[in-house]
N, CA, C and O of each residue as an XYZ file, in Angstrom:
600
protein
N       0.780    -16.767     11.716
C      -0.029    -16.108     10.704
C       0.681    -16.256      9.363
O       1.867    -15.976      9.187
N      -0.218    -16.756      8.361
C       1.087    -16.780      6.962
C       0.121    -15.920      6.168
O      -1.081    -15.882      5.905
N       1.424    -15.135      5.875
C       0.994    -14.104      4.793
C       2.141    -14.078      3.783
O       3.359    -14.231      3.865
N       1.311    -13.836      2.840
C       2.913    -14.033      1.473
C       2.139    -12.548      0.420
O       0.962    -12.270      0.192
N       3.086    -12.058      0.109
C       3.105    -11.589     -0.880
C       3.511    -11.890     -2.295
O       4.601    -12.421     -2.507
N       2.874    -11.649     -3.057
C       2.815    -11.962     -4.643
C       2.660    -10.529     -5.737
O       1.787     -9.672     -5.601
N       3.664    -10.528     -6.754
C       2.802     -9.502     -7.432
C       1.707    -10.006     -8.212
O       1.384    -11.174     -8.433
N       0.997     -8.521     -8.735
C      -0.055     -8.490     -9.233
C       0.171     -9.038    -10.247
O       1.379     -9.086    -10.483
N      -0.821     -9.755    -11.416
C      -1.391     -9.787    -12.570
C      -2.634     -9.211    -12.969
O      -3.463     -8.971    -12.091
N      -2.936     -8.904    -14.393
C      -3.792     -8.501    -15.130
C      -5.100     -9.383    -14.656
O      -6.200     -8.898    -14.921
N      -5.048    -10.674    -13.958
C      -6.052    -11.779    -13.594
C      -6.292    -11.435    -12.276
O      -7.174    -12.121    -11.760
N      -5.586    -10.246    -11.270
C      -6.427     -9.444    -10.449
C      -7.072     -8.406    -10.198
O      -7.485     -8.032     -9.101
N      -7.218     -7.717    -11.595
C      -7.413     -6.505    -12.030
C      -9.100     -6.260    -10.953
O      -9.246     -5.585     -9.934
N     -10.057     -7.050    -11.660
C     -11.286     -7.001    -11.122
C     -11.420     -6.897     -9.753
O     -12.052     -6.072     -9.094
N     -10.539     -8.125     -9.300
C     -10.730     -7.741     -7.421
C     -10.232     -6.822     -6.756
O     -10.780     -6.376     -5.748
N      -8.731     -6.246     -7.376
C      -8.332     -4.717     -7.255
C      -9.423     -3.640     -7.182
O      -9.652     -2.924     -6.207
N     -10.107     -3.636     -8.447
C     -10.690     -2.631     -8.619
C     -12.068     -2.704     -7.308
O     -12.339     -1.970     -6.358
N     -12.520     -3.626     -7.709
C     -13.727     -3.941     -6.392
C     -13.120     -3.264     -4.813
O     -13.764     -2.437     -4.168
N     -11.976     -3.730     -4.453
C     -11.743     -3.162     -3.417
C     -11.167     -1.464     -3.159
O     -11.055     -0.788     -2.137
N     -10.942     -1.245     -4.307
C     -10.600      0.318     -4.549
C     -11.515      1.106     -4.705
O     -11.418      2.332     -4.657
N     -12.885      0.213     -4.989
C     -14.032      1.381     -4.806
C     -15.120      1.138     -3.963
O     -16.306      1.442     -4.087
N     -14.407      0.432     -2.926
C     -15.380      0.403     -1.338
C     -15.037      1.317     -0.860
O     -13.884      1.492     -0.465
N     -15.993      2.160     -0.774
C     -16.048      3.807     -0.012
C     -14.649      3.478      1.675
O     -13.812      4.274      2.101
N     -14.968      2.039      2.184
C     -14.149      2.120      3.685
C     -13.027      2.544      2.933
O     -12.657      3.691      3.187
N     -12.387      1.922      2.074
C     -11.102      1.824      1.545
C     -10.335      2.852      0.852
O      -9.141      3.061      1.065
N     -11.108      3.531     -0.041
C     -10.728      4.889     -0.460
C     -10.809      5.824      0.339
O     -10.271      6.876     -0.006
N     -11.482      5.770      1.636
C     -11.204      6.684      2.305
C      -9.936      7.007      2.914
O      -9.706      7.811      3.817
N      -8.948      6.056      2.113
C      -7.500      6.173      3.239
C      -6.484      6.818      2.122
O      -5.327      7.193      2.312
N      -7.420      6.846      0.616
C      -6.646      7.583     -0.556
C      -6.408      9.043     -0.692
O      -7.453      9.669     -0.514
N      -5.909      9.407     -0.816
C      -5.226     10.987     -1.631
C      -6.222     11.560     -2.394
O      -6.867     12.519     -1.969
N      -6.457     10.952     -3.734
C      -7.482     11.402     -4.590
C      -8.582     10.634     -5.360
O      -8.849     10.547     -6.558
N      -9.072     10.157     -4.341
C     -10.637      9.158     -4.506
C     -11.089      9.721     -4.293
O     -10.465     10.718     -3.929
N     -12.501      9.824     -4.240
C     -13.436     10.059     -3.293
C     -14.775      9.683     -3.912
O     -15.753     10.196     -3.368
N     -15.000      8.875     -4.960
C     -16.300      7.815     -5.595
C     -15.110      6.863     -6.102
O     -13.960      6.996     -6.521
N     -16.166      5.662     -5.790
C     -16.122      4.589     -6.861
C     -15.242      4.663     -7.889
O     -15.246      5.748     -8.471
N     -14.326      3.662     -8.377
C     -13.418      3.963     -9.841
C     -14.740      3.035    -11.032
O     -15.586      2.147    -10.938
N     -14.106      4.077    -12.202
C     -14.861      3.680    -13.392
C     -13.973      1.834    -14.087
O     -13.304      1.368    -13.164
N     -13.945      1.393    -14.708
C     -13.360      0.707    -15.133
C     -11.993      1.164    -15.767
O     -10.814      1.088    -15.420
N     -12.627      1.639    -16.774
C     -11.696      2.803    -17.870
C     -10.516      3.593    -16.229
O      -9.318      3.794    -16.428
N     -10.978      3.818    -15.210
C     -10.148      5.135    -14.162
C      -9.095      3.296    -13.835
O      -7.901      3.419    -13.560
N      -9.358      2.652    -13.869
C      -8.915      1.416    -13.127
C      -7.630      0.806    -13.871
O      -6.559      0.443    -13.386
N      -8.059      0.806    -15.161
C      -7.025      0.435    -15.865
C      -6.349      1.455    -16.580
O      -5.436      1.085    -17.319
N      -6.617      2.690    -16.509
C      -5.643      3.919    -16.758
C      -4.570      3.607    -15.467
O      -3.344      3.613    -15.586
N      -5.128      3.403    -14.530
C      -3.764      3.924    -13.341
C      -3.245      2.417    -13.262
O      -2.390      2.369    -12.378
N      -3.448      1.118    -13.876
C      -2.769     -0.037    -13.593
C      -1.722     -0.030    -15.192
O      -0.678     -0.602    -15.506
N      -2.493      0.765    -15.784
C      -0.762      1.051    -17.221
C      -0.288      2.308    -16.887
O       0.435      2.791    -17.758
N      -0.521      3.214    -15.585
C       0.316      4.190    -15.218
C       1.602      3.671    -14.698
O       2.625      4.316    -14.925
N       1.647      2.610    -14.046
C       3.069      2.026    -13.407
C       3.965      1.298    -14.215
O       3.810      0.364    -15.002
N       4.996      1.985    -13.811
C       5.824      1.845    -15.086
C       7.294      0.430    -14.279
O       7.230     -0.300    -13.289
N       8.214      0.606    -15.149
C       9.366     -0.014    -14.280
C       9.864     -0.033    -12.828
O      10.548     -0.821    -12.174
N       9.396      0.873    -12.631
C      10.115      1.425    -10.920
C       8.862      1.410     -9.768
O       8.854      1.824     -8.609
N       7.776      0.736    -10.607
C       6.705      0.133     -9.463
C       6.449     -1.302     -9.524
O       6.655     -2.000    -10.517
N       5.933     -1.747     -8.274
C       5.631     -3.106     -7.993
C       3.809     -3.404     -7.614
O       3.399     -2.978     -6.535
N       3.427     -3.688     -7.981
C       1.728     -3.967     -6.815
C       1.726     -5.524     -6.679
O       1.824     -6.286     -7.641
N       1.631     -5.822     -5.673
C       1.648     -6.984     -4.872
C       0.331     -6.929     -4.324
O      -0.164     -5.962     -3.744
N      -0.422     -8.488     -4.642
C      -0.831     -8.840     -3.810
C      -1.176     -9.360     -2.560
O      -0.867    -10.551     -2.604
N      -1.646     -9.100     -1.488
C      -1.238     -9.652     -0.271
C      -2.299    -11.161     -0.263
O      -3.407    -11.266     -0.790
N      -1.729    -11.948      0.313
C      -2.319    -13.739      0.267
C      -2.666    -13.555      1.812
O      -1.917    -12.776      2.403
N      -3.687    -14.149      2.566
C      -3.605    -14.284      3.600
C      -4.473    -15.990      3.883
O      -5.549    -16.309      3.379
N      -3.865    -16.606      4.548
C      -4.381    -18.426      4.622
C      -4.774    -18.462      3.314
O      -5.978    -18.372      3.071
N      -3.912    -18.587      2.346
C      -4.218    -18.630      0.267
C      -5.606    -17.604      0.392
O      -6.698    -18.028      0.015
N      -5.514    -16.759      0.737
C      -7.112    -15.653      0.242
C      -6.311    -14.777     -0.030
O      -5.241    -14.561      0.540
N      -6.840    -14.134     -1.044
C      -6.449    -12.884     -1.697
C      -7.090    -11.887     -0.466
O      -8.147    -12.232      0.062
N      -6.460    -10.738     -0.068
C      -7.102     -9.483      0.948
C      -6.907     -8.415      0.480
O      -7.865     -7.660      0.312
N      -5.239     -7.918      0.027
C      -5.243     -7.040     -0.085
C      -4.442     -6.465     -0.986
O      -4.323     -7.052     -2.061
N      -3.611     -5.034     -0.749
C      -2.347     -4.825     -1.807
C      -1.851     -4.222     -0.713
O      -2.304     -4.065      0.421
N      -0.803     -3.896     -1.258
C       1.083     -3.491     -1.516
C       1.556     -3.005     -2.190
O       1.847     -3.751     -3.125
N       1.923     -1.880     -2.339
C       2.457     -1.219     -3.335
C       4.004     -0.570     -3.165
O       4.451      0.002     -2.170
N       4.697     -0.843     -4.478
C       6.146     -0.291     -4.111
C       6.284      0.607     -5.176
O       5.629      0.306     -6.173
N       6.924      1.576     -5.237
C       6.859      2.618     -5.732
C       8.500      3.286     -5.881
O       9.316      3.302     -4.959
N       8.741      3.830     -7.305
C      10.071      4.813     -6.576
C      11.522      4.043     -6.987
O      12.699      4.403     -6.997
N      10.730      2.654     -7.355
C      11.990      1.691     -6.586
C      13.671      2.442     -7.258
O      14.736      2.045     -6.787
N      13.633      3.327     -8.168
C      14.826      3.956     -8.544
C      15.723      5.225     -7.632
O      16.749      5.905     -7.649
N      14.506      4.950     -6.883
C      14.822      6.235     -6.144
C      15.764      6.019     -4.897
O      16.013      4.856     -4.580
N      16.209      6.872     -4.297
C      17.324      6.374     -2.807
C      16.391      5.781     -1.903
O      16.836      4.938     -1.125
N      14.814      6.156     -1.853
C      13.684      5.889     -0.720
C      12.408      5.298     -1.359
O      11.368      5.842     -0.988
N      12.337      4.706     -1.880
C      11.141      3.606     -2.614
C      10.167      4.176     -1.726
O      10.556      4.709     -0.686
N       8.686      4.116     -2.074
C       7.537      5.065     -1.306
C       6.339      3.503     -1.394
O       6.267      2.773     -2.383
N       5.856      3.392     -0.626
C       4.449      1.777     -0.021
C       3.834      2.576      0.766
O       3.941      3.442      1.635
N       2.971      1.798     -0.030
C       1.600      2.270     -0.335
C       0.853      0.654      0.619
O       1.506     -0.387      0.543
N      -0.111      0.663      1.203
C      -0.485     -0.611      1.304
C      -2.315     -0.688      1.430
O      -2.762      0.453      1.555
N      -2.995     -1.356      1.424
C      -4.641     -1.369      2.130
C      -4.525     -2.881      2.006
O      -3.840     -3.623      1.303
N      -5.645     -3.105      3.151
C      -6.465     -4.459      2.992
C      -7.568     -4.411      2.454
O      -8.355     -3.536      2.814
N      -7.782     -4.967      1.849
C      -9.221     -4.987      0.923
C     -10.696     -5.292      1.277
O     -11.852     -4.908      1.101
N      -9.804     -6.376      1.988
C     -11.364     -7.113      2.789
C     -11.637     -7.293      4.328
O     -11.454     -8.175      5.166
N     -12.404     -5.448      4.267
C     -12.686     -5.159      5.302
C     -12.963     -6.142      6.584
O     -12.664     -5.998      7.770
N     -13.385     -6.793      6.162
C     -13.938     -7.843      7.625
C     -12.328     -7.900      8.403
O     -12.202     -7.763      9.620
N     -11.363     -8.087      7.620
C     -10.552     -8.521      8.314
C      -9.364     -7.677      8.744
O      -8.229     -8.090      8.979
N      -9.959     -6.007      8.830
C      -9.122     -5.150      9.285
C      -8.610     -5.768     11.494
O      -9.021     -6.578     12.325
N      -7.549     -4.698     11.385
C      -7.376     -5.130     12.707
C      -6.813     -6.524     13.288
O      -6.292     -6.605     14.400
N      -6.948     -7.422     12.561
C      -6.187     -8.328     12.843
C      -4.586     -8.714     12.523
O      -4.230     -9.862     12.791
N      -3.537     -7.696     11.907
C      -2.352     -7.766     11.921
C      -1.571     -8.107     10.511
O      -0.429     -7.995     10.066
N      -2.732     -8.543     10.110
C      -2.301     -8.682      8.173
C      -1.807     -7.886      7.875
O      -0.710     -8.115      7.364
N      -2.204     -6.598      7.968
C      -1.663     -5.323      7.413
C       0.020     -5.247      7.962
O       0.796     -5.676      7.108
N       0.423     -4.956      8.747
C       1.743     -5.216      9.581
C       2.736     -5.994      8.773
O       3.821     -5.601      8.346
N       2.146     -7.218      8.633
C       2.792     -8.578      8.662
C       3.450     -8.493      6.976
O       4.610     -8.837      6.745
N       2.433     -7.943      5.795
C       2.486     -7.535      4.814
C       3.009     -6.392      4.353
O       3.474     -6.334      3.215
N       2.996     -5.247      5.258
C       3.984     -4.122      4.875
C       5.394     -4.660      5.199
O       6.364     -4.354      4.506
N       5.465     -5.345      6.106
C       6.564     -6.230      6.559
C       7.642     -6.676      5.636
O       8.858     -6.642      5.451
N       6.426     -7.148      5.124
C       7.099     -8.157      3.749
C       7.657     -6.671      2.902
O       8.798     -6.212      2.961
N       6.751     -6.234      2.299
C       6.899     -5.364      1.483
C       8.559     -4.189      2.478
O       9.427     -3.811      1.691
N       8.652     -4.011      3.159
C       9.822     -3.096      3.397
C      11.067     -4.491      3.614
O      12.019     -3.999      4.219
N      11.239     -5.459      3.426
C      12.482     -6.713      3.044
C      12.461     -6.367      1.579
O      13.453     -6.301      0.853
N      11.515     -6.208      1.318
C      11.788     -6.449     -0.619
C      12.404     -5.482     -1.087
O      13.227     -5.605     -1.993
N      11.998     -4.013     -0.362
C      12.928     -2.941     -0.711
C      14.150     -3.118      0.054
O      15.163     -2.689     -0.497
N      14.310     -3.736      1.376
C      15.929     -3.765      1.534
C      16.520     -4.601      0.972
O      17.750     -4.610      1.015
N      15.802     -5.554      0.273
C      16.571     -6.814     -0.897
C      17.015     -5.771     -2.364
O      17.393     -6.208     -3.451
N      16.883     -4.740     -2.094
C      17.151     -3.921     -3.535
C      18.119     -2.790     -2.849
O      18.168     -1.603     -3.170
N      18.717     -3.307     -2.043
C      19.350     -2.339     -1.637
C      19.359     -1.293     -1.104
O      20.415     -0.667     -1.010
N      17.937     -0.707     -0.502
C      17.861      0.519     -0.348
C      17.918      0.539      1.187
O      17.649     -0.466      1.845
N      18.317      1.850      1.809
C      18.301      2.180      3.137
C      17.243      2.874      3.876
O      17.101      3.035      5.088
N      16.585      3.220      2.951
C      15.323      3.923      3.522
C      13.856      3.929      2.553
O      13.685      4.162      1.356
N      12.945      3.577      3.615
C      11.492      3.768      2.514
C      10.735      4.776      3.947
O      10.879      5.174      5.103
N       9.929      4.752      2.809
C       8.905      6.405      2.638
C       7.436      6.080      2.346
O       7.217      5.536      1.263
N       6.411      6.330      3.144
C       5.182      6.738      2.950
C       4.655      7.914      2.939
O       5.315      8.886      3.307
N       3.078      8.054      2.418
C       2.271      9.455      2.521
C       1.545      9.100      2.947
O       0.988      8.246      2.258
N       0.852      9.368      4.410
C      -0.075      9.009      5.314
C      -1.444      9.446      5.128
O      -1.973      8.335      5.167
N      -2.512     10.349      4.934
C      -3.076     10.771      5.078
C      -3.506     10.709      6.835
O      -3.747      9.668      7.447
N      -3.520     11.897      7.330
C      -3.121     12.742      8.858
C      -4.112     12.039      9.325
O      -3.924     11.457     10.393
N      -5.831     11.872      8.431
C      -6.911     11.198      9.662
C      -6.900     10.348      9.559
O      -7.723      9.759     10.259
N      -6.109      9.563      8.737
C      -6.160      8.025      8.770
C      -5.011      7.186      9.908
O      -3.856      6.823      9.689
N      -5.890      7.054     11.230
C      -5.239      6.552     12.012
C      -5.008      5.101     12.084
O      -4.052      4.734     12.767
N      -5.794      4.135     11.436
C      -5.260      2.637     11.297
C      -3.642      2.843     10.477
O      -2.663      2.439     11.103
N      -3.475      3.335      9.392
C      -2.117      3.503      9.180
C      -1.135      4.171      9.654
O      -0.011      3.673      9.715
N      -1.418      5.495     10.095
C      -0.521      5.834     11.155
C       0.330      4.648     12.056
O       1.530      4.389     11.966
N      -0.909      3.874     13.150
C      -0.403      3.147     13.832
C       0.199      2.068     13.414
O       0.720      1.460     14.350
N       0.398      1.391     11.998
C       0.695      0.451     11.448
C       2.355      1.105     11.371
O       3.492      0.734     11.662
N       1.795      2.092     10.890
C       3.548      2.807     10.500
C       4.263      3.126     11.238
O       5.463      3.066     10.970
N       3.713      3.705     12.759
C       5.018      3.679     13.811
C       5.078      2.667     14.715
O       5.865      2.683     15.662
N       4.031      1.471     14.419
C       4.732     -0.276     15.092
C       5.344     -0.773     14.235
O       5.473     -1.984     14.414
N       6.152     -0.112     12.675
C       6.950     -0.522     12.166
C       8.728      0.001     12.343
O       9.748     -0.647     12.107
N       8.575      1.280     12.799
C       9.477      2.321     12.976
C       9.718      3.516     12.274
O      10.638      4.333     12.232
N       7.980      3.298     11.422
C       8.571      4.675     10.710
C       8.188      6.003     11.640
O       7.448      6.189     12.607
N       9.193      6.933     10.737
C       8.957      8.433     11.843
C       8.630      9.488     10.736
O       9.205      9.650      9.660
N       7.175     10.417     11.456
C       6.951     11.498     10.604
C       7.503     12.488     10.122
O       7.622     13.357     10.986
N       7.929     12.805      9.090
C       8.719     13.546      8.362
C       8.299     15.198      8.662
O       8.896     16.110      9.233
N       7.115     15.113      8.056
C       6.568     16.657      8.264
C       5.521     16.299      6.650
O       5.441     15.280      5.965
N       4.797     17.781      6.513
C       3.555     17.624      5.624
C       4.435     17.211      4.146
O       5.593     17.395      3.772
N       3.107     16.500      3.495
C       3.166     16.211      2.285
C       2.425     17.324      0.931
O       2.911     18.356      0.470
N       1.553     16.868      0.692
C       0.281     17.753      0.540
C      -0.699     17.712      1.185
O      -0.996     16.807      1.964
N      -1.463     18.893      0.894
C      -2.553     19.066      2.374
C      -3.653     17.729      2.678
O      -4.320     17.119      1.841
N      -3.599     17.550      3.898
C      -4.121     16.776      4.615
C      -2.938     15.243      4.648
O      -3.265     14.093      4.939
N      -2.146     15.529      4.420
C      -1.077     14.296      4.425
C       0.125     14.662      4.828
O       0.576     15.795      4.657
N       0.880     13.486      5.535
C       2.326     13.975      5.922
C       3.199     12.814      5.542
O       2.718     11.700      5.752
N       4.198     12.872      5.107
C       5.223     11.990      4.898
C       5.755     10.898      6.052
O       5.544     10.958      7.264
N       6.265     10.209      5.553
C       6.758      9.181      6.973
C       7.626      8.270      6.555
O       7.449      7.618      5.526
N       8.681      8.143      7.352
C       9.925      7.173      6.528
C      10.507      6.400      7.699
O      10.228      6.614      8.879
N      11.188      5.653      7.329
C      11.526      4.460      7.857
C      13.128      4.494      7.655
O      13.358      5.088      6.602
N      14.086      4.153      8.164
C      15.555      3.669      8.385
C      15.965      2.410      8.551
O      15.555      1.824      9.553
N      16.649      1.873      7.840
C      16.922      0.041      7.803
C      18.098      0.165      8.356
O      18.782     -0.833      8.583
C-alpha cells in the first residue's frame, strides 16, 4: 500500500474544506456540526501557527485525506487525522498514515503523542489502539484523551 504524506498548501485549501464539511466526516469533530463557511475555513487554516503541521495524506498519488500535528513544542505533540474520501474508509489508509504521522513526531524527538478521541467515534478508537495508543481518561465532554509511548 503506498501512502506518503505531504504537508499542506494554500493549493489544498478547497479540497480540505470540501471534505470538512461532509456531514460523514465532521461527525468525528469536537466542534462541527454544519458545513464550514469559507470565511470558518480559512480562519482556522491562519489559526495554526509554528507548532502545527497539516499534512496531506497521498494515497496511489490521490489526495484522501489529512493529518494533523499539533503541539509540536510541547513534551506530547497531539494528531489529529480523517480520511476524506469516504469511499475509501476501512481499507487501512488511515493506519498506514497516522503511521507516518507518529515517525515524524519521533523524528522531533518526542517520546510521546496524544490524541482526543471523541468516545462514539469508534473507527478511530480502533485505529488508535492497533497503533498502541492507551486511554488516558476524559477530555471534554463526550471525548477522552489517548496517548501513545515510543
Amino acid at each position: 500500500m503506498e501512502v506518503l504524506l505531504r504537508e499542506a498548501t494554500t493549493n489544498d485549501l478547497e479540497l480540505i474544506m470540501a471534505w470538512r464539511s461532509n456531514p460523514l466526516v465532521y461527525q468525528g469533530f469536537y466542534q462541527q456540526g454544519t458545513p464550514l463557511t469559507w470565511e470558518e475555513h480559512i480562519s482556522w487554516w491562519h489559526s495554526r501557527n509554528r507548532d502545527w503541521r497539516t499534512f496531506i495524506i497521498e494515497y496511489e498519488s490521490r489526495k484522501v485525506g489529512v493529518v494533523t500535528i499539533g503541539n509540536l513544542d510541547s513534551w506530547a505533540p497531539e494528531l489529529g487525522w480523517y480520511i476524506g474520501e469516504v469511499s475509501l474508509w476501512g481499507k487501512g489508509i488511515g493506519k498506514e498514515a497516522v503511521g507516518l504521522g507518529l515517525d515524524y513526531i519521533k523524528s522531533q524527538n518526542k517520546k510521546y503523542a496524544r490524541a482526543t478521541i471523541l468516545d462514539d467515534n469508534e473507527r478511530s478508537i480502533k485505529l488508535a489502539k492497533s497503533l498502541g495508543f492507551e486511554k488516558l481518561g476524559k477530555a471534554r465532554q463526550g471525548e477522552s484523551w489517548w496517548q501513545i509511548k515510543f
